[in-house]
N, C-alpha and C positions, 0 to 999 in steps of 0.2 A: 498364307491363304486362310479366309476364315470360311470354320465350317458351322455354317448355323446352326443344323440340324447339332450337331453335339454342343454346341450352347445350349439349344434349348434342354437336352438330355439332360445336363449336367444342373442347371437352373431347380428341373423339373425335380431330382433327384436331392438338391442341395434343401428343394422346402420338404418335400419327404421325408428325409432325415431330420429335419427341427419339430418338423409336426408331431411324427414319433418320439424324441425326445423328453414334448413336453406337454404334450395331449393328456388328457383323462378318458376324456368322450371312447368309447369305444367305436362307436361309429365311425367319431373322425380318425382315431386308429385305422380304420380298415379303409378308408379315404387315402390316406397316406400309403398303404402298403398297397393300393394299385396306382397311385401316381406314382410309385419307388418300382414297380414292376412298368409302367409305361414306358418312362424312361431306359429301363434297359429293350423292353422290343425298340425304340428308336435306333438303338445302339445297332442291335442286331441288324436290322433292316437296312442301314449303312456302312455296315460290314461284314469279311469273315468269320468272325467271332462266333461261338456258339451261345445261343441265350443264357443258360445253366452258367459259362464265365461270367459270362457280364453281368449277371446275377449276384453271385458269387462274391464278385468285385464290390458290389452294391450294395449287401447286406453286410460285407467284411464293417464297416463303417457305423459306427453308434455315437450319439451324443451331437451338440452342435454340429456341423460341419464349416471345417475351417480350410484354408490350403493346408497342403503337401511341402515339407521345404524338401528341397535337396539340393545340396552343397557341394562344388567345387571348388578342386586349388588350383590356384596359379603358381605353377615353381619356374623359374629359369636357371640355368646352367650357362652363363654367360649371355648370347643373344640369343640359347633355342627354347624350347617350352617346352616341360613335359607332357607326351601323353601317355597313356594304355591304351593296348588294344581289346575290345571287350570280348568275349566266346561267345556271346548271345548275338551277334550280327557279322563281327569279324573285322568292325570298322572300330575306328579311335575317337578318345575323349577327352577330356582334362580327368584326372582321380576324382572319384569321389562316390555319393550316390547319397540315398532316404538318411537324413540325421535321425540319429537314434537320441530317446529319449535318456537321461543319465549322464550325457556328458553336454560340455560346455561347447559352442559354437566353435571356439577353436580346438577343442578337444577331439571334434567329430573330424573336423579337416585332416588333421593330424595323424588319424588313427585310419582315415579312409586312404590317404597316400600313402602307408606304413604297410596296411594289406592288400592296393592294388598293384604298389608297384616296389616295395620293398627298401625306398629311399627314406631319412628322414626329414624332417622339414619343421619349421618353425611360425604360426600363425603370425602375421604380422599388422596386415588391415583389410578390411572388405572395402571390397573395389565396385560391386555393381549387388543387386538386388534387381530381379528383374520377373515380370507377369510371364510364365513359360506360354502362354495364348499367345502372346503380343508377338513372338520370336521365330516365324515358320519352321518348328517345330512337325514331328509327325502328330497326330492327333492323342491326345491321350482322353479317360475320362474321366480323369483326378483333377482338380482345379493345384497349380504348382505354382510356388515361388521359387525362386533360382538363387542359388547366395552364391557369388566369385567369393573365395580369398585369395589375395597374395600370401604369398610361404616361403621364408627362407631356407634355401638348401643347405642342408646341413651333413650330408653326406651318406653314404651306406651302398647297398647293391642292388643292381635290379633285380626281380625277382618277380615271376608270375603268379596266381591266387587261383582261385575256385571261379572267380567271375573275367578277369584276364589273362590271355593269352602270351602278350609281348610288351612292353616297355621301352620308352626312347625317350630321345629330347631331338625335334625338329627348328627348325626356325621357316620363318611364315611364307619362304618361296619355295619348298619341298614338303606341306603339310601332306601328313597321307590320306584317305577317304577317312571323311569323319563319318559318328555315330548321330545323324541328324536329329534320333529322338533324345539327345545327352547336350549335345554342342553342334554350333553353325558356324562355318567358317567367318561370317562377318562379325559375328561374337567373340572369337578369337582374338579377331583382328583392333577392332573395338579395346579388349583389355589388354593385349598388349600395349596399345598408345595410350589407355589411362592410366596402366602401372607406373608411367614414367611421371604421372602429373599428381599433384596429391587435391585429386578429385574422386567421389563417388557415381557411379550411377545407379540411375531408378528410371525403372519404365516395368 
């Protein structure tokens, strides 16, 4: 489902931030810091959200504005999948979460499976890249790119963290409530049948 109203927010917000960036004018400094304040009453007015967050969220942000990546693994245990169960909802996801800056794309996979669920695993190929807008998704106001990895298991315990609850490995006809703002069942579904092919996706 698309939410226009947080397009426009997010649009509104994204020249906001380039404006301040790379303005002199003072004037148009103070142009931009009430279009960067528009955009979050937009926000507010289409949710529960207090203004002061979304604010918050808003100004966290300096320099260009580019997407958000955040990176999941793909591990399988023969036919099931891993997931975690997250303590922020109570529902499941594939590992992962915001790649940090300092390590290498398979670095982040690796080390995001390692502290959510205690297994180890081995980066092997990206399987999809995808617009988190495009994917019904719950709304967010970060503009996000998605990164799958495939991951070879390699062994270890399960083991819950600070951000998970529980850990398992299902397979695709007993998946349990997923985390709809993280992962969507047809996503799932999706990279399990492209694990098998050596194809990429992009959307």
């Amino acid at each position: 489902m698309k939410h226009t109203w947080l397009e426009w927010a997010k649009r509104i917000q994204s020249i906001a931030q380039a404006g301040l960036a790379y303005s002199k004018d003072p004037f148009d400094i103070e142009r931009f810091h009430e279009l960067r304040t528009i955009s979050a009453e937009i926000v507010e007015k289409h949710t529960d959200v207090p203004f002061e967050k979304i604010r918050d969220l808003f100004l966290n942000e300096t320099g260009y504005q580019t997407p958000k990546i955040d990176i999941r693994a793909v591990v399988f245990q023969g036919n099931k999948l891993l997931l975690v169960q997250e303590k922020s909802d109570q529902k499941w996801t594939l590992p992962g979460g915001w790649a940090e800056p300092g390590y290498s794309l398979s670095e982040n996979v690796v080390k995001e499976v390692k502290e959510e669920s205690g297994y180890n695993v081995q980066a092997t190929r990206v399987l999809a890249i995808l617009d988190r807008d495009r994917h019904g998704h719950t709304p967010n106001p970060y503009s996000i790119y998605k990164i799958f990895v495939l991951c070879d298991f390699l062994g270890g315990a399960p083991q819950a963290s600070i951000e998970t609850s529980d850990v398992g490995f299902f397979d695709l006809e007993s998946l349990p409530p997923l985390s709809v703002d993280r992962i969507t069942e047809k996503q799932v579904r999706k990279l399990v049948k492209i694990a098998k092919d050596n194809i990429i996706w992009f959307d």
